[in-house]
OpenMM code with the backbone's topology and positions (N, CA, C; nanometers):
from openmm import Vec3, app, unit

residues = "UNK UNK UNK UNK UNK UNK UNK UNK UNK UNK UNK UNK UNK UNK UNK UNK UNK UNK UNK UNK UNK UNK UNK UNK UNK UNK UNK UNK UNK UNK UNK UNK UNK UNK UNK UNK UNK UNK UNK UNK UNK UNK UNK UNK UNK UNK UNK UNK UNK UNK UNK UNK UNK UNK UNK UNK UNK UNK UNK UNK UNK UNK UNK UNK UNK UNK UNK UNK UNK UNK UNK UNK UNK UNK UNK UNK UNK UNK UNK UNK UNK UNK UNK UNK UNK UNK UNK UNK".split()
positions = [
    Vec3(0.0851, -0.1176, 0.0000),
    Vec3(0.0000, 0.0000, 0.0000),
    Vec3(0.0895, 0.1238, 0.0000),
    Vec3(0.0951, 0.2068, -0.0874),
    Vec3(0.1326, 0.3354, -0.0958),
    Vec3(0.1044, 0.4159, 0.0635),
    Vec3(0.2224, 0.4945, 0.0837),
    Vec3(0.2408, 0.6043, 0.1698),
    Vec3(0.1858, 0.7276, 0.0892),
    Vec3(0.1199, 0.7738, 0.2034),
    Vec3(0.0418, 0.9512, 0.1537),
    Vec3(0.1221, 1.0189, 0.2498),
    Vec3(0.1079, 1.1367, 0.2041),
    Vec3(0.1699, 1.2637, 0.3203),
    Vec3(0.0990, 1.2747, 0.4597),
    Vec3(-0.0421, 1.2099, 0.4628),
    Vec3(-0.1298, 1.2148, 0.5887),
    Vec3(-0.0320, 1.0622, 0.6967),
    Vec3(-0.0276, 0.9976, 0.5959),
    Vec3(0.0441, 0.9151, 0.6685),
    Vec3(0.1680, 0.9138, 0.7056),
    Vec3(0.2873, 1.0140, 0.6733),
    Vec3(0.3426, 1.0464, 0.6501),
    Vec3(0.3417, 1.1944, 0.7600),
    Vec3(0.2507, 1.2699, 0.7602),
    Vec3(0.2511, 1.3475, 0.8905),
    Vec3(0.1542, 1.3222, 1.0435),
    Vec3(0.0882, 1.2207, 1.0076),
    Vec3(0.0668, 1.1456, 1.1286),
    Vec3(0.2052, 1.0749, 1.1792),
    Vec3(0.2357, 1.0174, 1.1269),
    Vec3(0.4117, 0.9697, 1.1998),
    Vec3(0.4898, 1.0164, 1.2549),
    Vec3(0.4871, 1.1824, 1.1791),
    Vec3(0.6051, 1.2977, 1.2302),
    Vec3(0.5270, 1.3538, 1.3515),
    Vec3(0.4449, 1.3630, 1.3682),
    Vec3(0.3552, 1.4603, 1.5077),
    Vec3(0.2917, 1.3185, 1.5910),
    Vec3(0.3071, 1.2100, 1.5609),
    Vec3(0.2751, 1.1143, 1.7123),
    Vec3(0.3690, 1.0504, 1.7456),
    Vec3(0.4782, 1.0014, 1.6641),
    Vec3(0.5593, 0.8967, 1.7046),
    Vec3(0.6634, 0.9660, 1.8290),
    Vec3(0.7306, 0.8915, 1.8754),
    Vec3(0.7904, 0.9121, 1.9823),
    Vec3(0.9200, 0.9152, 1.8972),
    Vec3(1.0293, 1.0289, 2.0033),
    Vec3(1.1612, 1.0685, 1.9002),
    Vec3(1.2041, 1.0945, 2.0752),
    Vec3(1.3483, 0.9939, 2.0211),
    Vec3(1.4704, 0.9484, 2.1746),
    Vec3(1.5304, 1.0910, 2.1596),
    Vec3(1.5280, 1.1803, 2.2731),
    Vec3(1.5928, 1.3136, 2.3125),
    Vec3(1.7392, 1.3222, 2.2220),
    Vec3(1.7985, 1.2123, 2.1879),
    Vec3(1.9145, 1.2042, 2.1529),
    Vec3(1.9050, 1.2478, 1.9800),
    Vec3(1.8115, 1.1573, 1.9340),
    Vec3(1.7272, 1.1972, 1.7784),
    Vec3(1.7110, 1.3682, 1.7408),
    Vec3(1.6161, 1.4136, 1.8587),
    Vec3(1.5617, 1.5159, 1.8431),
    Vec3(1.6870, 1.5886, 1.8742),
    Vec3(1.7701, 1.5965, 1.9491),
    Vec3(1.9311, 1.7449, 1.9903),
    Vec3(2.0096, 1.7004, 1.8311),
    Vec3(2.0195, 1.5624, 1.7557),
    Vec3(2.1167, 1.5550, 1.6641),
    Vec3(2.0534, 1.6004, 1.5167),
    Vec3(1.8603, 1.6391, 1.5308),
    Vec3(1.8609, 1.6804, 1.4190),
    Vec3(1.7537, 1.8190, 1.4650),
    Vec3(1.7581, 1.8849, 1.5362),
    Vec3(1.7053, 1.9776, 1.5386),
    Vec3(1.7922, 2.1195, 1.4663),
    Vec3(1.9026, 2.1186, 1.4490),
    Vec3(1.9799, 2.2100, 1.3788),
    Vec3(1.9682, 2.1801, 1.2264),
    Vec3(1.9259, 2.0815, 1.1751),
    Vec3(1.8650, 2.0580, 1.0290),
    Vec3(1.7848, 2.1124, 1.0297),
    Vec3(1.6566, 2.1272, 1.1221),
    Vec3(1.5173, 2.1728, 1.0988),
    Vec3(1.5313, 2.2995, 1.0757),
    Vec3(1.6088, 2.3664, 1.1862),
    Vec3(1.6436, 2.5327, 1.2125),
    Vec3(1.6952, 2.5915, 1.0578),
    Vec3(1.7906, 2.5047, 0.9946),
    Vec3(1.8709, 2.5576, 0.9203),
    Vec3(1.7549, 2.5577, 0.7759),
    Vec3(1.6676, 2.4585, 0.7369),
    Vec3(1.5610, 2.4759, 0.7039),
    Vec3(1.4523, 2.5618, 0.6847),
    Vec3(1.4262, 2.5814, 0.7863),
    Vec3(1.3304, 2.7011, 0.8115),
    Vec3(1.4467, 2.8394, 0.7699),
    Vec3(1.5559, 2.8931, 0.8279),
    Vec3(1.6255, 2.9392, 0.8142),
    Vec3(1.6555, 2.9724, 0.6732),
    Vec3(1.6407, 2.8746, 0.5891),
    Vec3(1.7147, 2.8995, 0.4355),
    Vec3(1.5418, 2.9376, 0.4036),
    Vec3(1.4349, 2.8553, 0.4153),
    Vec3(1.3130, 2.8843, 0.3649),
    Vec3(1.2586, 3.0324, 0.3754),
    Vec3(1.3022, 3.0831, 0.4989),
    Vec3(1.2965, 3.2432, 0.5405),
    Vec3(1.3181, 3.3281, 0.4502),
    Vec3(1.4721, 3.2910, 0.4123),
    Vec3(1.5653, 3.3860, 0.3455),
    Vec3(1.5558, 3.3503, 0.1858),
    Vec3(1.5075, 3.2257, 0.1678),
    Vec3(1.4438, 3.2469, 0.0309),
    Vec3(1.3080, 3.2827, -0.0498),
    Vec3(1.2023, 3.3299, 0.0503),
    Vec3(1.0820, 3.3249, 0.0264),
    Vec3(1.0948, 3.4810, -0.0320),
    Vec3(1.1494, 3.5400, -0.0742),
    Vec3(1.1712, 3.6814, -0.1392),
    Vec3(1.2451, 3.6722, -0.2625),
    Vec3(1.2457, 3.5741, -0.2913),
    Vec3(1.3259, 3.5207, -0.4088),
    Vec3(1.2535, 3.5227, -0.5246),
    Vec3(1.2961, 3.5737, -0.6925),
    Vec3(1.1902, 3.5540, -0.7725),
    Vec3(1.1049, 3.4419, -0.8173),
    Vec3(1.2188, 3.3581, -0.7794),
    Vec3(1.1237, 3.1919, -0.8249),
    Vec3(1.0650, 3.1688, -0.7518),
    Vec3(1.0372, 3.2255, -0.6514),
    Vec3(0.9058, 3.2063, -0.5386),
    Vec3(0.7953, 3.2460, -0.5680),
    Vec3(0.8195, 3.4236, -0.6083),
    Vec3(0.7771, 3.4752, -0.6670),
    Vec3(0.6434, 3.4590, -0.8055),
    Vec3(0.7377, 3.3595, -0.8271),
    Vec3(0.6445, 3.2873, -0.9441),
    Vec3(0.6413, 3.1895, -0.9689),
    Vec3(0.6054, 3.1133, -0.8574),
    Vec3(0.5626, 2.9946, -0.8577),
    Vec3(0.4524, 3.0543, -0.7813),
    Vec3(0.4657, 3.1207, -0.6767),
    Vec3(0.3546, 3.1527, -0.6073),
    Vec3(0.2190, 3.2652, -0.6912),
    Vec3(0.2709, 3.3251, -0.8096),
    Vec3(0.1582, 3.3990, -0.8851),
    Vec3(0.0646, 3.2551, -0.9762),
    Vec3(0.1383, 3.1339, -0.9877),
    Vec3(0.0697, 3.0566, -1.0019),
    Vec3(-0.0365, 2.9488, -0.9985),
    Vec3(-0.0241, 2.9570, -0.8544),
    Vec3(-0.0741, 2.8994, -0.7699),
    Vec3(-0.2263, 2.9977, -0.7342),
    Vec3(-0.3294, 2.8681, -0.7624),
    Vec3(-0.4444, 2.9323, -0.7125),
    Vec3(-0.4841, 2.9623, -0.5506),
    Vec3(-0.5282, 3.0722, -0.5006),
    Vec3(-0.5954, 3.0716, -0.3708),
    Vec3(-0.6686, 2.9850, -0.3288),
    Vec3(-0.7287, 2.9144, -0.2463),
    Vec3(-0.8348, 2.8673, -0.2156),
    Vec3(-0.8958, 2.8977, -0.0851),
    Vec3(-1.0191, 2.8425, -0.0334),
    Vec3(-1.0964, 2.9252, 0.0657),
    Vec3(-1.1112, 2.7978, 0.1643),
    Vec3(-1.0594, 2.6876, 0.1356),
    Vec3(-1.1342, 2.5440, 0.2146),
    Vec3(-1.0765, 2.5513, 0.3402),
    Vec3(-1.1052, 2.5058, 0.4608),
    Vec3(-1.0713, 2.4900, 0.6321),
    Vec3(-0.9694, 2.3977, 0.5834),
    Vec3(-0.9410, 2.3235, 0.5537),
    Vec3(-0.8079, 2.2503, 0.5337),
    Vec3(-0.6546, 2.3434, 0.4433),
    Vec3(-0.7032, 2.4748, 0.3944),
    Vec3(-0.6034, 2.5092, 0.3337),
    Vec3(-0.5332, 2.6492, 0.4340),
    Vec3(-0.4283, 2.6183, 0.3805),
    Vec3(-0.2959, 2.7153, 0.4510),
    Vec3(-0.2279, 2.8609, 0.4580),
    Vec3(-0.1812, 2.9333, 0.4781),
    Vec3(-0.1038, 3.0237, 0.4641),
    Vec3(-0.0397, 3.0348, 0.3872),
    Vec3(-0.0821, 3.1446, 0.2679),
    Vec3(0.1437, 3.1554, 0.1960),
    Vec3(0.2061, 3.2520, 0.3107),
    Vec3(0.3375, 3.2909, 0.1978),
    Vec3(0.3468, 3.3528, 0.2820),
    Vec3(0.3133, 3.4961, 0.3499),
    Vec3(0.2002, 3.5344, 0.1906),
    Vec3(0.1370, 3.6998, 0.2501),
    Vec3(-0.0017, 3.6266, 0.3147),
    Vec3(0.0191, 3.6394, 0.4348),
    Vec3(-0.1304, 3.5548, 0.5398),
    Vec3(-0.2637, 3.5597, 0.4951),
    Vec3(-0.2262, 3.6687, 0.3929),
    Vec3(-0.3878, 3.6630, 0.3724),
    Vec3(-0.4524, 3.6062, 0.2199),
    Vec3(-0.3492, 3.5166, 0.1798),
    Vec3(-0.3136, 3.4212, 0.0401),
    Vec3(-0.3369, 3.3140, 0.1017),
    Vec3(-0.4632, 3.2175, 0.1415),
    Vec3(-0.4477, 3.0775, 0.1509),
    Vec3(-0.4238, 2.9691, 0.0408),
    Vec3(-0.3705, 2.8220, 0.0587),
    Vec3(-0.3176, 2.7671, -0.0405),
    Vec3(-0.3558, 2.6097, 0.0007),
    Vec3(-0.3811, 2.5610, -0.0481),
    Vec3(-0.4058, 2.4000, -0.0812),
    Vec3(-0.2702, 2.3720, 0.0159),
    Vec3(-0.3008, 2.2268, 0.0724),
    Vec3(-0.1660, 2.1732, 0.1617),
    Vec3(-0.0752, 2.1397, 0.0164),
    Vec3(-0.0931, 2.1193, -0.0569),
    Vec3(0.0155, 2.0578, -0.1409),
    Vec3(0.0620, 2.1925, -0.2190),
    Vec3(-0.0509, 2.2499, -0.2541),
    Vec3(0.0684, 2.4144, -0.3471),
    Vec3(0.1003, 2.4414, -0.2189),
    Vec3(0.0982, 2.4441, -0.0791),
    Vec3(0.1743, 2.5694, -0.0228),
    Vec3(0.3118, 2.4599, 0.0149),
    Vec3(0.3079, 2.3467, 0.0004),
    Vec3(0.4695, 2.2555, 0.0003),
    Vec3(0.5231, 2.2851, -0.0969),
    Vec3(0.4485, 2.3094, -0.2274),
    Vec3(0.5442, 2.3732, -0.3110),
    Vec3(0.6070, 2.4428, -0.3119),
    Vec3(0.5383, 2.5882, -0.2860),
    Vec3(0.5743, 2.7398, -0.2383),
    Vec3(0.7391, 2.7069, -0.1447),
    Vec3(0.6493, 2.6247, -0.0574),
    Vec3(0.7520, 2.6380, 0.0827),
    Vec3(0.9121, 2.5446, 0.0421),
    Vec3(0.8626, 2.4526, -0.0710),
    Vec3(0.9796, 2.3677, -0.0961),
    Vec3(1.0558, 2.4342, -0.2335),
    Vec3(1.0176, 2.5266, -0.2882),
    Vec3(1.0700, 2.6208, -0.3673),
    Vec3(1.1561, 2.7347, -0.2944),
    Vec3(1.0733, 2.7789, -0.1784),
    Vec3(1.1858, 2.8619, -0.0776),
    Vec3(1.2953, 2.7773, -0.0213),
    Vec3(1.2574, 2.7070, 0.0437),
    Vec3(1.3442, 2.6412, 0.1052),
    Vec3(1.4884, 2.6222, 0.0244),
    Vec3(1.4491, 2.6016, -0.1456),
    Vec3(1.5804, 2.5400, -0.2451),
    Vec3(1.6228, 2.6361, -0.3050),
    Vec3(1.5073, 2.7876, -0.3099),
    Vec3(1.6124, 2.8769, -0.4162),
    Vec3(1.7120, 2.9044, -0.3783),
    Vec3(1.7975, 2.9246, -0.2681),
    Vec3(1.9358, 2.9612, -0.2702),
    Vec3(2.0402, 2.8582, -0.2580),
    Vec3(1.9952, 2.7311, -0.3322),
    Vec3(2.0851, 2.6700, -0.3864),
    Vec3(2.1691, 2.6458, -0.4468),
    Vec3(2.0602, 2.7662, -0.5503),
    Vec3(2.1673, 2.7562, -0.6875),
    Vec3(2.2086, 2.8568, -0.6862),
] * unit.nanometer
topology = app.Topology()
chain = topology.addChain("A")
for resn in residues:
    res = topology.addResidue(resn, chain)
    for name in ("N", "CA", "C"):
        topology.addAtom(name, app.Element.getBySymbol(name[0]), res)
């Protein structure tokens, strides 16, 4: 049976994580968010995000101007497009 992202974020928010797990990768997460920050002003964000339709449903999200909601999967885009533009 195929893995979904529900299953996939039910795992990440119930499972149990050994203190030792969580101190050796919490500076990944930081640095993450961190690069996603500093790339969300980026033009390819920019436009990926003029692409992306709004939507109005209780299940959908934040971009990043708060008052732009987004489908859970366009706003992983958005967010996984920030996260990578200053890669290159």
């Amino acid at each position: 049976m195929p893995i979904g992202s529900i299953d996939v974020a039910a795992f990440v928010t119930q499972a149990g994580v050994d203190s030792r797990v969580r101190a050796a990768t919490a500076p990944a997460i930081l640095d993450t968010v961190a690069v996603l920050l500093a790339g969300s002003v980026e033009d390819v964000v920019a436009r990926v995000g003029r692409v992306l339709r709004p939507e109005e449903a209780s299940d959908c999200v934040p971009a990043f101007d708060p008052a732009i909601r987004l489908r859970p999967e366009d706003a992983a885009l958005l967010y996984g497009t920030a996260a990578h533009a200053l890669d290159f």
